[in-house]
C-alpha positions as CSV (number, residue, x, y, z in Angstrom):
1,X,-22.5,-6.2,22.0
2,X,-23.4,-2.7,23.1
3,X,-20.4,-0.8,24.8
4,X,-19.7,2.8,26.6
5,X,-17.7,5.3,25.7
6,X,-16.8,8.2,27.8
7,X,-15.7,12.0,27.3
8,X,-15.1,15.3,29.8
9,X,-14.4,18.6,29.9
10,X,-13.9,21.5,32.1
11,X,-14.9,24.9,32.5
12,X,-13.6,28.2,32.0
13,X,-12.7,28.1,35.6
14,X,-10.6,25.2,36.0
15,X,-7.3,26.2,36.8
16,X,-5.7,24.4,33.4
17,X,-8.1,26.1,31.3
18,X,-7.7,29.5,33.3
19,X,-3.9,29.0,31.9
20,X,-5.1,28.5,28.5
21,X,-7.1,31.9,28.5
22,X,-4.2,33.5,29.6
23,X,-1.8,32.0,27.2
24,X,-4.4,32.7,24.4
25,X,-5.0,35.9,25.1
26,X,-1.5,37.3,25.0
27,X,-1.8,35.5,21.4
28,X,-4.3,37.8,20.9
29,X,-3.0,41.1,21.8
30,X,0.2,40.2,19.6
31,X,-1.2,39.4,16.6
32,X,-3.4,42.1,16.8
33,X,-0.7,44.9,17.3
34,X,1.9,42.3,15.0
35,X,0.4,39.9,12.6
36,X,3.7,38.5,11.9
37,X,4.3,38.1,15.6
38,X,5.8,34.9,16.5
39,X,4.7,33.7,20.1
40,X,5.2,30.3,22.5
41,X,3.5,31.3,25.8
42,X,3.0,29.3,28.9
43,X,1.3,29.7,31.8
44,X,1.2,28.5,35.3
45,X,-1.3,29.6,38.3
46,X,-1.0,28.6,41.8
47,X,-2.9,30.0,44.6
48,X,-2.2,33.6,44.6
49,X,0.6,33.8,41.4
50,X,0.9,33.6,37.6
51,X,3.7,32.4,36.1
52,X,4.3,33.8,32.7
53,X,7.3,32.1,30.4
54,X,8.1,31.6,27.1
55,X,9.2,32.9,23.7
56,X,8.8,35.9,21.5
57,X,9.7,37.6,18.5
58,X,7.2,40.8,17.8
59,X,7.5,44.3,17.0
60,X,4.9,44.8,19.6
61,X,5.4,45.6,23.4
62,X,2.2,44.5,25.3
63,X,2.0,45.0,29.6
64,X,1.2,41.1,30.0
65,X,0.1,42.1,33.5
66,X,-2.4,43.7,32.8
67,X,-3.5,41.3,30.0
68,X,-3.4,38.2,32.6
69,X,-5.7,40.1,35.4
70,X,-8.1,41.1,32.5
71,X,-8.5,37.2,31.6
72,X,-8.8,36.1,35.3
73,X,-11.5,38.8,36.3
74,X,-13.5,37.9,33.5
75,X,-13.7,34.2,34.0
76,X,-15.2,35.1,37.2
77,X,-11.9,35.0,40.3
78,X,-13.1,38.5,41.8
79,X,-13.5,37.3,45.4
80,X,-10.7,37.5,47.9
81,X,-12.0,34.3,49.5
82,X,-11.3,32.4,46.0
83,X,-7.0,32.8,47.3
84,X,-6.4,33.1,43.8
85,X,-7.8,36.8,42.7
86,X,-7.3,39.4,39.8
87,X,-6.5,42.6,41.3
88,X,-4.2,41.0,44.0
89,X,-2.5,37.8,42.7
90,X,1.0,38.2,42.0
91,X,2.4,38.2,38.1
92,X,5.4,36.9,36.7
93,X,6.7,37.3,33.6
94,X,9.6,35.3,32.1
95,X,9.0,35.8,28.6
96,X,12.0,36.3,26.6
97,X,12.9,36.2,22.6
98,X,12.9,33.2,20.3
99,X,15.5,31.9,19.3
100,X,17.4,32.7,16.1
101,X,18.0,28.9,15.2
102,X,14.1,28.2,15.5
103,X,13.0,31.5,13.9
104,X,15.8,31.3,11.0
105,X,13.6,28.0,9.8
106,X,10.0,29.3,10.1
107,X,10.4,33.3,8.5
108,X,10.3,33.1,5.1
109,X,10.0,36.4,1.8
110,X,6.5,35.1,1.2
111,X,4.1,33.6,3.2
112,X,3.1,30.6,0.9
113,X,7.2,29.4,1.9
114,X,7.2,29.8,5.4
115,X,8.9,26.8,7.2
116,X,6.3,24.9,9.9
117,X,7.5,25.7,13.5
118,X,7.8,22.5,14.8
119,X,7.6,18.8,13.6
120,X,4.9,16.3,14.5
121,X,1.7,15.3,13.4
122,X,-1.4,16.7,13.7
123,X,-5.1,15.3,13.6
124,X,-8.4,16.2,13.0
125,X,-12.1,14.5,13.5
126,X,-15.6,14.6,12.5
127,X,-18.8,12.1,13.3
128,X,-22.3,12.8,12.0
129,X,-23.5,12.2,15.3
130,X,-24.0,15.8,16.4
131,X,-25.3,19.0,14.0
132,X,-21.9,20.2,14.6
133,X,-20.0,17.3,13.7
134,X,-18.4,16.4,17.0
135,X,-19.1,13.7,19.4
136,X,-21.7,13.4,21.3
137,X,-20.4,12.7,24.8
138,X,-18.0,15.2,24.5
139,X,-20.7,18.1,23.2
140,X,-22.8,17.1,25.9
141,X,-20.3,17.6,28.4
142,X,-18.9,20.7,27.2
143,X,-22.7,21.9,27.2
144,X,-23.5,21.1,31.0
145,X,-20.5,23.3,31.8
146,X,-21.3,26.0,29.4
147,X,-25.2,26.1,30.9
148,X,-23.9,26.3,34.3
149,X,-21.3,28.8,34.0
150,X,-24.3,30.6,32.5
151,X,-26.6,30.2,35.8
152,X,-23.5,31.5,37.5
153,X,-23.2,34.7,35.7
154,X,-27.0,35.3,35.5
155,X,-26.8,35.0,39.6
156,X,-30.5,34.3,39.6
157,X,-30.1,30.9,40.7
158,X,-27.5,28.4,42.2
159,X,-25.9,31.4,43.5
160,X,-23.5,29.4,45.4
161,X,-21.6,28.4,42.4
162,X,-17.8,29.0,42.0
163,X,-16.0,29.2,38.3
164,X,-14.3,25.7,38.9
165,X,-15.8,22.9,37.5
166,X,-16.3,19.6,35.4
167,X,-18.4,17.1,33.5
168,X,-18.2,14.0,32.3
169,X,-20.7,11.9,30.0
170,X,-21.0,7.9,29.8
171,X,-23.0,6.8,26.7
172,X,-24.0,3.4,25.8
173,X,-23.8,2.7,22.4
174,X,-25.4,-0.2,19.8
175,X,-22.6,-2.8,17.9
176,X,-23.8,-0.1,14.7
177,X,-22.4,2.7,16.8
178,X,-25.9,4.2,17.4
179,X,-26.0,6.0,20.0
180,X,-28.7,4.0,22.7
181,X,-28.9,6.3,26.0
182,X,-27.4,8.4,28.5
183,X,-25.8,6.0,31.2
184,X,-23.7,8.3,33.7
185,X,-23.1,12.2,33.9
186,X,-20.4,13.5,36.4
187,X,-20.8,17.2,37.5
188,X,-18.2,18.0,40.1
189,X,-18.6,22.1,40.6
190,X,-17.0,24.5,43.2
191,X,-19.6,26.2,45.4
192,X,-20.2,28.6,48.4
193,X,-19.6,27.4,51.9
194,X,-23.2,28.0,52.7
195,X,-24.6,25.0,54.8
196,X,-23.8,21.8,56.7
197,X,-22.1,19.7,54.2
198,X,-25.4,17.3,53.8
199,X,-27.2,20.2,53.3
200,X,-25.0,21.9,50.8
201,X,-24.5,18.2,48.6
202,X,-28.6,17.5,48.9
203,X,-29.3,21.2,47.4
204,X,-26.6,21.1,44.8
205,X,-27.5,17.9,43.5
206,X,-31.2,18.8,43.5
207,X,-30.0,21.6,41.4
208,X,-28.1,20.1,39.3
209,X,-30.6,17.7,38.2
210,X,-33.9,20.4,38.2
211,X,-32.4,22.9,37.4
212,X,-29.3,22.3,35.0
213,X,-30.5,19.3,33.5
214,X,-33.6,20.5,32.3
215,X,-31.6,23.7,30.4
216,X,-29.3,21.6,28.7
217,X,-32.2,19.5,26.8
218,X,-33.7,22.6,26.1
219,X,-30.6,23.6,23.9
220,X,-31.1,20.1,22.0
221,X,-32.6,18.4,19.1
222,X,-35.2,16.1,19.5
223,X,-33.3,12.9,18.4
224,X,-30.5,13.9,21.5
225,X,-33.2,14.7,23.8
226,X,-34.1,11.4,24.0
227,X,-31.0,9.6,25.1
228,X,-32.4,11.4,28.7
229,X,-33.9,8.8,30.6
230,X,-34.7,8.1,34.3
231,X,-32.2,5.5,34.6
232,X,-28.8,8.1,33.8
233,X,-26.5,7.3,37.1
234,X,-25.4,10.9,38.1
235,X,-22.4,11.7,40.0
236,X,-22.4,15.3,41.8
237,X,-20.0,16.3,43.6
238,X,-19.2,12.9,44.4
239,X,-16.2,14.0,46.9
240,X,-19.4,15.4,49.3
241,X,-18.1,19.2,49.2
242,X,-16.0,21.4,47.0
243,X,-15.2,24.9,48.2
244,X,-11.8,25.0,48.1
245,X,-11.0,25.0,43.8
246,X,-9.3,26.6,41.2
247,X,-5.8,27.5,41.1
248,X,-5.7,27.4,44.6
249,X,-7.3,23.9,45.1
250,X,-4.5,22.5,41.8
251,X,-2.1,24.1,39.7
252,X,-3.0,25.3,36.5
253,X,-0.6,24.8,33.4
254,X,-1.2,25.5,29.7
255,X,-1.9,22.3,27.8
256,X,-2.7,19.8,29.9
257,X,-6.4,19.6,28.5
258,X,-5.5,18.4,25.0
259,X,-8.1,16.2,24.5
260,X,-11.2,18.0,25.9
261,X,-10.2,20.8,23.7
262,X,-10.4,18.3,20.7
263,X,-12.3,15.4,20.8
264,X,-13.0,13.8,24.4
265,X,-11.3,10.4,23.2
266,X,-12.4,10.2,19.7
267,X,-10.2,10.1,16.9
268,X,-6.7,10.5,17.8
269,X,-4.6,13.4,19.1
270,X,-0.7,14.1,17.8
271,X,0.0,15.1,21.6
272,X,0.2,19.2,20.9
273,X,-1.5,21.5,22.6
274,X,-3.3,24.6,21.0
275,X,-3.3,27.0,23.5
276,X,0.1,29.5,23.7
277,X,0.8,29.0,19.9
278,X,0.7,31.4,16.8
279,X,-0.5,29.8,13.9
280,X,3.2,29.1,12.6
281,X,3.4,26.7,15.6
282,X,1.6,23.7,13.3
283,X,0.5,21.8,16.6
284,X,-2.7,24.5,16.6
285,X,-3.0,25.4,12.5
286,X,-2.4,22.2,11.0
287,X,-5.1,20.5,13.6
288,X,-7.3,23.4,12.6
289,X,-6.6,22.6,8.9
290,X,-7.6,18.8,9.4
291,X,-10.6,19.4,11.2
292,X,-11.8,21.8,8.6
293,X,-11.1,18.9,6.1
294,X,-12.8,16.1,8.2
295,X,-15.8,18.6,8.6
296,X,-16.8,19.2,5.1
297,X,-16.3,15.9,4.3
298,X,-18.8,14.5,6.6
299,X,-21.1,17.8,6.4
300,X,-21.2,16.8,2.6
301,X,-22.1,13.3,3.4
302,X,-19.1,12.0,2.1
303,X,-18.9,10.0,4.8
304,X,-20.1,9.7,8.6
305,X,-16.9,9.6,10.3
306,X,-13.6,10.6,9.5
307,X,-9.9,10.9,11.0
308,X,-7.5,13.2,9.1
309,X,-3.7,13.2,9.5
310,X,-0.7,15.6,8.8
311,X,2.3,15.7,9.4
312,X,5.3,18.4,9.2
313,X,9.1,18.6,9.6
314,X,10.6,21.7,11.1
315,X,11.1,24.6,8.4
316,X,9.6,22.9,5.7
317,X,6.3,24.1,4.4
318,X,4.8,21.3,2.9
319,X,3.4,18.5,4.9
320,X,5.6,15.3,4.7
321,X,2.6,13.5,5.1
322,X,-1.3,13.2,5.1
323,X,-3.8,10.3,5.9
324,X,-7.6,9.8,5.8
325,X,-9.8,7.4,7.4
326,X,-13.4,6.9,6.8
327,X,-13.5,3.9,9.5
328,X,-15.7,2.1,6.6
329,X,-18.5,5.0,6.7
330,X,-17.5,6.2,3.1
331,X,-21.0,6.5,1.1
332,X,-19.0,7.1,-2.4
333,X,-16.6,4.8,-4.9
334,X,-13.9,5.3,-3.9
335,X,-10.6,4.1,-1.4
336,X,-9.9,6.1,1.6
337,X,-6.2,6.8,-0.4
338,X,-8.1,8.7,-3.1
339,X,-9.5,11.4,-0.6
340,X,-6.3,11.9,0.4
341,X,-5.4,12.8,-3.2
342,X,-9.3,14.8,-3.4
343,X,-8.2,16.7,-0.8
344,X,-4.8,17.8,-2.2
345,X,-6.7,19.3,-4.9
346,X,-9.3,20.8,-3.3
347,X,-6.1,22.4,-1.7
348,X,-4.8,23.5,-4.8
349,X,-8.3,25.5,-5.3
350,X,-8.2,27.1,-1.9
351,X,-4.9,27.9,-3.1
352,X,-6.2,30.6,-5.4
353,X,-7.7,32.3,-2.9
354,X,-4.8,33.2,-0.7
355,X,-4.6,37.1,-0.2
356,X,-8.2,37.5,-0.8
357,X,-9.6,40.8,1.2
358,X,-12.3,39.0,3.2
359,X,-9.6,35.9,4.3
360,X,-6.1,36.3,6.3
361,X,-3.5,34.2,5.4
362,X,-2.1,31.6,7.6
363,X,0.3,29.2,6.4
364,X,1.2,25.3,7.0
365,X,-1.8,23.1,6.3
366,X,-2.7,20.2,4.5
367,X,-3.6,22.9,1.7
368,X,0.3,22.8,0.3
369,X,1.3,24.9,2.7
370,X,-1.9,27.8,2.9
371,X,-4.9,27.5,4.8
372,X,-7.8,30.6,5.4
373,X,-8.1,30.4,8.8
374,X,-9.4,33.5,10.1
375,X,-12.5,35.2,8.4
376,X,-13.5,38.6,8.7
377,X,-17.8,39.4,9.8
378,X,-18.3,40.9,6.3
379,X,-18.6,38.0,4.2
380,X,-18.4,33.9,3.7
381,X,-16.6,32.5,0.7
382,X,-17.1,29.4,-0.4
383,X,-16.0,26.6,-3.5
384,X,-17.8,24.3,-5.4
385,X,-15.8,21.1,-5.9
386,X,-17.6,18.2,-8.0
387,X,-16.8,15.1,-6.2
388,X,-16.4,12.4,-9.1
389,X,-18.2,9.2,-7.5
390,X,-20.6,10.6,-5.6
391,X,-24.2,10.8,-7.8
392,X,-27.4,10.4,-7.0
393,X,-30.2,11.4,-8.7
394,X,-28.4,15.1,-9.0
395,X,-24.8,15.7,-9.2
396,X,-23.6,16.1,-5.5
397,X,-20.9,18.9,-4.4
398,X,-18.8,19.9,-1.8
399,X,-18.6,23.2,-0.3
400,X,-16.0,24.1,1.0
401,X,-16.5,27.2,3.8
402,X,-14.2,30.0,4.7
């Protein structure tokens, strides 16, 4: 029996996501001045005001203000008439030190020891449905968004368009869980007060669908392009007009888009947001960690979907537990309990390349407590792990990127 399944997103403009930017961008400017810096930030916006609040422990002194109006200008709140503007809205900061009790089981003599910030567990996704390994209703969405923030800044067309905005993709899929068509896309987007409201909807949505539409299928492979068909239901601006947006239309708070900024419904999510959180804080590094795992497993073609679990206690490095689950799409000889043991010791080989000049160090993943995160431009590493099992008519491998 075919079925739909549904994902969204939002833009860099929505007033959650505008939160996010900030949060992550004081991350940022720590670690840059402190690698060691430890950092919980959250952030609210309202119409008018950032809220600034949370925890830190760095040798670094950053002006957050200026940080915050940097991040808002950029996204594209420049205009007086938005109520919610970078050179005018107010800034508050509440930021104060971590606390000893939490920072006493997370800073460790060497890196490799260091206690994970936080319990929980953490998960990560990959689906051969998309060259990128994500799913397809959620890279679809995220891509209408990104195209039209792109007409925005180019300001050669729909120059009515605002920064707030978001997306949403229905596709119907075969009992195989092939992906059939297209059935719905949502685009609600802020705009202009520039017409009659029948006028303004009628141009928008002629727009959207001439104009936007046609962009994003450019940026597509062939066998995607084709889900496009004339019978996709589209929803724009279904509310009839949308002037009034971002912080000023809702309140903006870090984290509260946890699932567009992983998988749009897919998989499953430990409930930990990303954004606001050095990489000691294991809700952001160890879902890094899995993804990377799920990724190169079904990049290898391993498999064609997997789900990858962690999970930490507070101070401890190790992970107290990890889970794999091919959902039946494993193409080698072996149970879904034996990657988890394959992936331990691929861990083991990363393991030997902690410290190494082109990788930085951050700790708490599935890799027994190490994972290269953050590579330098200069060069790519890589591993060649044998997987036993897996042979066709020549010996497959893994690589494993970094």
């Amino acid at each position: 029996m075919p079925y739909l399944f549904t994902s969204e997103s939002v833009s860099e403009g929505h007033p959650d996501k505008v939160s996010d930017q900030i949060s992550d961008s004081l991350i940022d400017h720590f670690l840059a001045y402190d690698p060691n810096s430890k950092v919980a930030c959250e952030t609210l916006v309202t119409t008018g005001q950032v809220v600034l609040a949370g925890e830190v422990k760095s040798e670094a002194y950053l002006d957050v203000q200026d940080i915050a109006r940097e991040v808002i200008a950029r996204i594209g709140y420049t205009k007086s008439e938005y109520m919610f503007e970078a050179k005018s809205c107010g800034i508050l900061s509440a930021i104060h030190e971590q606390s000893p009790d939490i920072n006493q089981g997370v800073e460790r003599t060497k890196k490799e020891d260091q206690g994970a910030g936080d319990q929980g567990m953490m998960f990560g996704y990959a689906t051969n449905e998309t060259d990128n390994y994500m799913p397809l209703a959620l890279e679809l969405a995220h891509l209408l968004l990104r195209e039209l923030a792109a007409i925005r800044r180019e300001e050669k067309v729909m120059t009515y368009l605002r920064p707030d905005a978001k997306s949403q993709v229905t596709i119907e899929y075969s009992d195989d869980n092939t992906p059939q068509r297209i059935d719905a896309i949502v685009i609600s987007t802020q705009h202009d007060d520039f017409a009659k409201d029948s006028i303004m909807l009628k141009k928008i949505r002629e727009d959207v669908v001439n104009i936007l539409i046609p962009r994003v299928k450019k940026k597509l492979p062939a066998r995607i392009q084709k889900l496009f068909n004339d019978k996709i239901t589209y929803h724009i601006n279904p509310t009839g007009k949308f002037v009034i947006g971002g912080p000023h239309g809702d309140t903006g708070l870090t984290g509260r888009k946890i699932i567009v900024d992983t998988y749009g419904g897919k998989g499953a999510h430990g409930g930990g947001a990303f954004s606001g959180k050095d990489p000691s804080k294991v809700d952001r590094s160890a879902a890094y960690a899995t993804r990377h795992i799920a990724k190169n497993l079904v990049a290898a073609g391993v498999c064609g979907e997997v789900l990858v679990q962690v999970a930490y206690a507070i101070g401890v490095a190790k992970p107290v537990g990890l889970f794999i689950d091919t959902y039946g799409t494993s193409k080698v000889k072996m149970s879904d309990g034996k990657f988890v043991t394959l992936t331990t010791s691929v861990g083991d080989e990363l393991a030997k390349y902690v410290g190494h000049e082109n990788v930085a160090v951050v700790p708490f993943s599935v890799f027994d407590g190490k994972i290269l995160s953050k590579q330098k431009e200069k060069k790519h590493q890589r591993l060649r792990i044998c997987l036993p099992g897996f042979v066709s008519n020549t010996r497959r491998v893994l690589w494993i990127h970094f």
